[in-house]
C-alpha positions in Angstrom: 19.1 -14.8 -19.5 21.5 -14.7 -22.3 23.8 -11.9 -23.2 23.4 -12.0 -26.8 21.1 -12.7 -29.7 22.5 -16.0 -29.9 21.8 -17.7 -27.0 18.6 -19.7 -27.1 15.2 -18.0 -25.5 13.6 -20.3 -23.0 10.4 -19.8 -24.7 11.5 -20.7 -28.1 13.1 -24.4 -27.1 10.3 -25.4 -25.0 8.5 -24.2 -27.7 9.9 -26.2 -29.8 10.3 -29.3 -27.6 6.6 -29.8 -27.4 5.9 -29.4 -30.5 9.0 -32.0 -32.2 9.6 -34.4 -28.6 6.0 -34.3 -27.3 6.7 -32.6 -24.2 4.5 -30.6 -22.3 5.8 -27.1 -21.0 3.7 -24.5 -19.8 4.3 -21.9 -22.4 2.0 -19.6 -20.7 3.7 -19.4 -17.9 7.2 -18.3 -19.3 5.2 -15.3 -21.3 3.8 -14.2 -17.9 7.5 -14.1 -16.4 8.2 -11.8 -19.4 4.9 -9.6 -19.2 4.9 -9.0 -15.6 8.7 -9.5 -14.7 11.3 -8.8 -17.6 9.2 -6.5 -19.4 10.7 -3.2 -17.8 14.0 -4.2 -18.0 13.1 -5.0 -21.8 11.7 -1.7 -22.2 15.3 0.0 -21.1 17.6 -2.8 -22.7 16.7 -4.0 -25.6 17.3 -7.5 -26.5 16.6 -10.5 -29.0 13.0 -10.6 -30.5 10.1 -8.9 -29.5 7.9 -11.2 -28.1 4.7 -10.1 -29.4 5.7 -11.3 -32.4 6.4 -14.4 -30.9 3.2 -14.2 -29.7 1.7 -13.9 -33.1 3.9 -16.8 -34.5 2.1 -19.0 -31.9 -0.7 -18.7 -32.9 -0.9 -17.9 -36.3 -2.3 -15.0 -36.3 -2.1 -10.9 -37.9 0.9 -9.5 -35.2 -1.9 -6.3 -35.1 -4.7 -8.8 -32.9 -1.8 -9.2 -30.4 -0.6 -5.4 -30.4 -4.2 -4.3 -29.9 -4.9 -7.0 -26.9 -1.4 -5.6 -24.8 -2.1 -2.4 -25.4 -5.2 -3.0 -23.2 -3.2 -3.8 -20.6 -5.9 -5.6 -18.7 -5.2 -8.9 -19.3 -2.9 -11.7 -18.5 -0.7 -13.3 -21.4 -2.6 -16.5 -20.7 -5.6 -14.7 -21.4 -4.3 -13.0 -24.6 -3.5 -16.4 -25.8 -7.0 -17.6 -25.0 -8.7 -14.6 -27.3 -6.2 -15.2 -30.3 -6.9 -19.4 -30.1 -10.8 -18.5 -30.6 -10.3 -16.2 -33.5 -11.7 -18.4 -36.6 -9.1 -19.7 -39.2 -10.9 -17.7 -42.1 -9.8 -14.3 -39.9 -6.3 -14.6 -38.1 -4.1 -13.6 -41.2 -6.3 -10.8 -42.1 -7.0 -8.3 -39.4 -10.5 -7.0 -38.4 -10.6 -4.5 -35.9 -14.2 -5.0 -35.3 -13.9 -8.6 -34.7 -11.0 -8.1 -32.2 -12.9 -5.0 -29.9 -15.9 -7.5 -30.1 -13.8 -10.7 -28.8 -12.2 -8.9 -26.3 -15.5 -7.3 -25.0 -16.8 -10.9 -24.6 -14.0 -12.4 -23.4 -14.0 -9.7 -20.6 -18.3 -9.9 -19.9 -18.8 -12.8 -17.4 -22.0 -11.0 -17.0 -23.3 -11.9 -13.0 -26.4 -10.5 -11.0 -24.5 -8.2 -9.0 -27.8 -7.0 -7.1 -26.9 -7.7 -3.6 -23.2 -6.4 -3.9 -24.4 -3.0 -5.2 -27.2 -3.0 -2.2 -24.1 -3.8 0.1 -21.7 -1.2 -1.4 -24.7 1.6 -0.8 -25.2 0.5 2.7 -21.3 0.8 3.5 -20.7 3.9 1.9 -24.4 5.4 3.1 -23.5 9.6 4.3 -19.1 8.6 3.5 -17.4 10.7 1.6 -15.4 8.7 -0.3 -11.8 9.1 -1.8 -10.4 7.3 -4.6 -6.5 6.4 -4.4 -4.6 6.4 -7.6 -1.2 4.6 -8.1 0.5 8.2 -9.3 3.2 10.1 -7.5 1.2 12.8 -6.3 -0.2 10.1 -3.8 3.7 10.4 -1.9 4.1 13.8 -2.5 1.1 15.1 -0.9 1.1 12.4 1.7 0.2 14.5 4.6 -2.6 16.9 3.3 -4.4 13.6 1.7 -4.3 12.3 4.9 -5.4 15.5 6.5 -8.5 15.1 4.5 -8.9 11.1 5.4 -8.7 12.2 9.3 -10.9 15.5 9.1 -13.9 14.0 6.8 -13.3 10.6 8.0 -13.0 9.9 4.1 -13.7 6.2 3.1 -10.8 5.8 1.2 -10.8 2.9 -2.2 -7.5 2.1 -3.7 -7.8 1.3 -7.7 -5.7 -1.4 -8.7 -3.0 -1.3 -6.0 -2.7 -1.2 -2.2 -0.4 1.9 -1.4 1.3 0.9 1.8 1.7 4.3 3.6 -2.5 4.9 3.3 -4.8 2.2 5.0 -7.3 1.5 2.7 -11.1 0.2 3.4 -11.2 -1.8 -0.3 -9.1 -2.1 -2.9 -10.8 -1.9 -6.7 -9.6 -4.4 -8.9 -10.7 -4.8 -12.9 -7.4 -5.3 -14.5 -6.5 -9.0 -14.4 -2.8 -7.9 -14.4 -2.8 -5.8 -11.7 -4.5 -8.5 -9.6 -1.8 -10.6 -10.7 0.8 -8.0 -9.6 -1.4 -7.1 -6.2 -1.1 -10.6 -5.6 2.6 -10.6 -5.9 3.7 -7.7 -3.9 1.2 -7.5 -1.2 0.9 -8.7 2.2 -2.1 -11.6 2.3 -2.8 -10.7 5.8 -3.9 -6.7 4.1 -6.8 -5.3 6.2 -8.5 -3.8 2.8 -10.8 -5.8 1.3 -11.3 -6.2 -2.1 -14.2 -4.8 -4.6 -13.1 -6.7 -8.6 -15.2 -6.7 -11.4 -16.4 -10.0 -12.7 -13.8 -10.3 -15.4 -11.7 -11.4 -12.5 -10.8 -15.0 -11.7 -10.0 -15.0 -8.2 -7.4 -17.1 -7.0 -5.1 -15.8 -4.4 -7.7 -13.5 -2.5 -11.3 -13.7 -1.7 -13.8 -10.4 -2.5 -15.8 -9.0 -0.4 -18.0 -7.8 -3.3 -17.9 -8.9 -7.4 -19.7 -6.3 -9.7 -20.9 -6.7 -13.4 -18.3 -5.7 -15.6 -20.4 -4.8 -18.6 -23.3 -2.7 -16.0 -20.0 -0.5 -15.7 -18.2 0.0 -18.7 -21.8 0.8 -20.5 -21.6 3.9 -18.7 -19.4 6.0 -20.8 -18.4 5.4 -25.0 -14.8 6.0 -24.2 -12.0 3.8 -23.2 -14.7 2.0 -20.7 -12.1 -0.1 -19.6 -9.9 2.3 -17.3 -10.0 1.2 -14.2 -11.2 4.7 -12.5 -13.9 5.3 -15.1 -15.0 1.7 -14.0 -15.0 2.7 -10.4 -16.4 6.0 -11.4 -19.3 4.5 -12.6 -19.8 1.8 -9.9 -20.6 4.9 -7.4 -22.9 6.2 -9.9 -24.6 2.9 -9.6 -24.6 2.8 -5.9 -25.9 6.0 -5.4 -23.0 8.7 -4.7 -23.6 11.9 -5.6 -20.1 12.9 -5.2 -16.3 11.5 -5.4 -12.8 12.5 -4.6 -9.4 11.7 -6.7 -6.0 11.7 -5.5 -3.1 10.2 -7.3 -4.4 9.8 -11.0 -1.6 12.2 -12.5 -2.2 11.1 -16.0 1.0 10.0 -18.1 3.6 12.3 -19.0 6.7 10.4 -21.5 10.0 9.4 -20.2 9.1 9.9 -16.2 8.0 7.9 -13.6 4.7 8.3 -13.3 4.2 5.8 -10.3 3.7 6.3 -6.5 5.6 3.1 -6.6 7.7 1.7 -9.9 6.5 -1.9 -9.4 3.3 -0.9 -10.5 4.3 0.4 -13.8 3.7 -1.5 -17.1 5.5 -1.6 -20.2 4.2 -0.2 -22.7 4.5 2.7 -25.5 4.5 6.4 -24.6 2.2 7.7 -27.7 -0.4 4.6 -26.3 0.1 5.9 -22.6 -0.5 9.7 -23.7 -3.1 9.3 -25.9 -4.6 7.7 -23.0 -4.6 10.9 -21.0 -7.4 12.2 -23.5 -9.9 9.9 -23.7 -9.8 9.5 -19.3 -10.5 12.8 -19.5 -13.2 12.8 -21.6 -15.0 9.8 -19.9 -14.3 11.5 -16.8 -15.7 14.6 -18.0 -18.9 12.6 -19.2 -18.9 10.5 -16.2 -18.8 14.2 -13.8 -22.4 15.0 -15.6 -23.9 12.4 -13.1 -21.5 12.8 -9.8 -19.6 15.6 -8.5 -15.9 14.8 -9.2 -13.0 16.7 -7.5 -9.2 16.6 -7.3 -7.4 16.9 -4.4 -3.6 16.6 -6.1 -2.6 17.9 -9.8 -3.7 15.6 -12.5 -3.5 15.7 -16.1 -7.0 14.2 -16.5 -8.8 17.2 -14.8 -7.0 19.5 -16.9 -8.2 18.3 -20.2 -11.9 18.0 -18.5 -11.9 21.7 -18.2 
C-alpha cells in the first residue's frame, strides 16, 4: 500500500489492464481485500479515493445504488457488483430507491422449502430455554453470570453471526454473507457449533446443519427485516418458542467499540449505525408481541422497546 495519493491503487491498474491489454484480473477479489480487510484501517486513516465511488465508476451507475447496498452490510462486494450489473441501462444514472430495495430483496430470496429444517429446529430446541449470543461487549463483561445462567437452566445457547470463543455454542446463526465470510476467516474449522444460515447464503467453506427461508423470516416484521437478530427472532417464532433470551446485543453507541471482539466490527457510518438502534428496537418490540423476549445484559435496543 502506497503512502500517498500518488502511488497507483492496485484496483485501478488491473482495472485498467483488462480493460486496454486484455488481461483478466479478478477485480472482485481486490474489493473484498478492501471491504473485509483494509476497511478499518480506512475508516481511521484516510487515504486516496473512496472506493465506493470506484465502485460506481465500474459499473456505471448513480454512486447512491452503491451507498445504499454497503450500508446493508450483508453482502459481499462480489455480490454488490452482481446487483449493480443487473440494474437496466435506462435506470443506473438516475437513481430509484424503489428499484434498488426491490433488487436487493430478490437478489437476497433464494426462496427453498425449508419444512423439514423448521420440524428439526423444534425437535432440538423442544422444553430448551434458549439464549441468543450477540457479538457486543457486554458478552465479556458479564462473562460469568451469562454463564451462570447457561449452567443453572442448561440454556441452549445460538451465537448470531459469530462464534465467541470463551462461550461454547450449540449453533451459530448466519444471514449476513459478510459475516460468513469473516466467520470463515477467523474461526477454527474443527468448531463444535454447528451452523443454522439463511438461504441467502452460499456455502462454501462450512456445511449447515439446517438452511431456512430467508423471505419466511424477514416477512415477519416491516422494519429493517434484515438484522440478523430480528431474523433469528422470527425463526423461533416459526419453530414454536414461546420465549427467548438476549445477551450481548448492546446496540451502537458512536466513537466506541461496540464489539465483544474488534475483528468483528464493520466499517461503516455512525448516523447509519445509530439510526440502526431505532428501528431493532422497534422490530424487536413488534417481534416481543409473539414471544417473550428478555435481556440478560444492558442493551440499547430494550431501552427504546420500553
Amino acid at each position: 500500500m502506497g503512502k500517498s495519493a500518488g502511488n497507483t491503487a492496485s484496483e485501478l491498474i488491473a482495472m485498467h489492464m483488462n480493460e486496454r491489454y486484455g488481461k483478466s484480473y479478478d477485480i472482485d477479489q481486490f474489493l473484498e481485500i478492501l471491504d473485509t480487510d483494509l476497511m478499518a484501517v480506512y475508516q481511521r486513516r484516510y487515504w486516496g479515493y473512496r472506493y465506493n465511488f470506484y465502485i460506481s465508476a465500474m459499473q456505471n451507475c448513480h454512486p447512491d445504488y452503491v451507498q445504499y447496498l454497503l450500508d446493508k452490510k450483508t453482502l459481499s462486494v462480489t455480490s454488490v457488483n452482481e446487483i449493480l450489473a443487473g440494474i437496466p441501462g435506462g435506470k443506473k444514472l438516475h437513481y430509484d430507491q424503489g428499484y434498488i430495495e426491490g433488487a436487493y430483496l430478490e437478489y437476497q430470496s433464494h426462496a427453498i422449502d425449508d419444512q423439514a429444517a423448521v420440524e428439526g429446529l423444534a425437535e432440538v430446541l423442544d422444553r430448551r430455554t434458549v439464549l441468543l449470543l450477540g457479538p457486543g461487549r457486554t458478552i465479556r463483561d458479564n462473562e460469568k453470570d451469562i454463564k451462570g445462567f447457561i449452567k443453572s437452566r442448561n440454556a441452549l445457547v445460538i451465537s448470531i453471526n459469530f462464534e465467541p470463543v470463551s462461550y461454547g455454542c450449540d449453533y451459530i446463526f448466519i444471514s449476513n454473507a459478510k459475516r460468513y465470510s469473516k466467520l470463515a476467516d477467523i474461526t477454527d474449522r474443527a468448531s463444535a457449533a454447528k451452523l443454522i444460515t439463511t438461504s441467502n447464503i452460499t456455502l462454501f467453506d462450512r456445511s449447515a446443519e439446517y438452511i431456512l427461508n430467508y423471505l419466511s423470516l424477514i416477512s415477519q416484521n416491516r422494519v429493517n427485516s434484515d438484522n440478523a437478530l430480528l431474523l433469528a427472532v422470527a425463526a423461533l417464532i416459526r419453530i414454536g418458542m414461546k420465549e427467548v433470551y438476549l445477551a450481548g446485543f448492546d446496540g451502537f453507541r458512536a466513537k466506541e467499540n461496540d464489539y465483544y471482539d474488534a475483528r468483528y466490527a464493520f466499517a461503516g457510518n455512525d448516523e447509519y449505525n445509530l439510526s440502526s438502534n431505532e428501528t431493532t428496537a422497534l422490530g424487536l418490540k413488534q417481534l416481543s408481541q409473539k414471544v417473550d423476549i428478555h435481556f440478560l445484559t444492558e442493551s440499547l435496543y430494550e431501552l427504546r422497546m420500553c
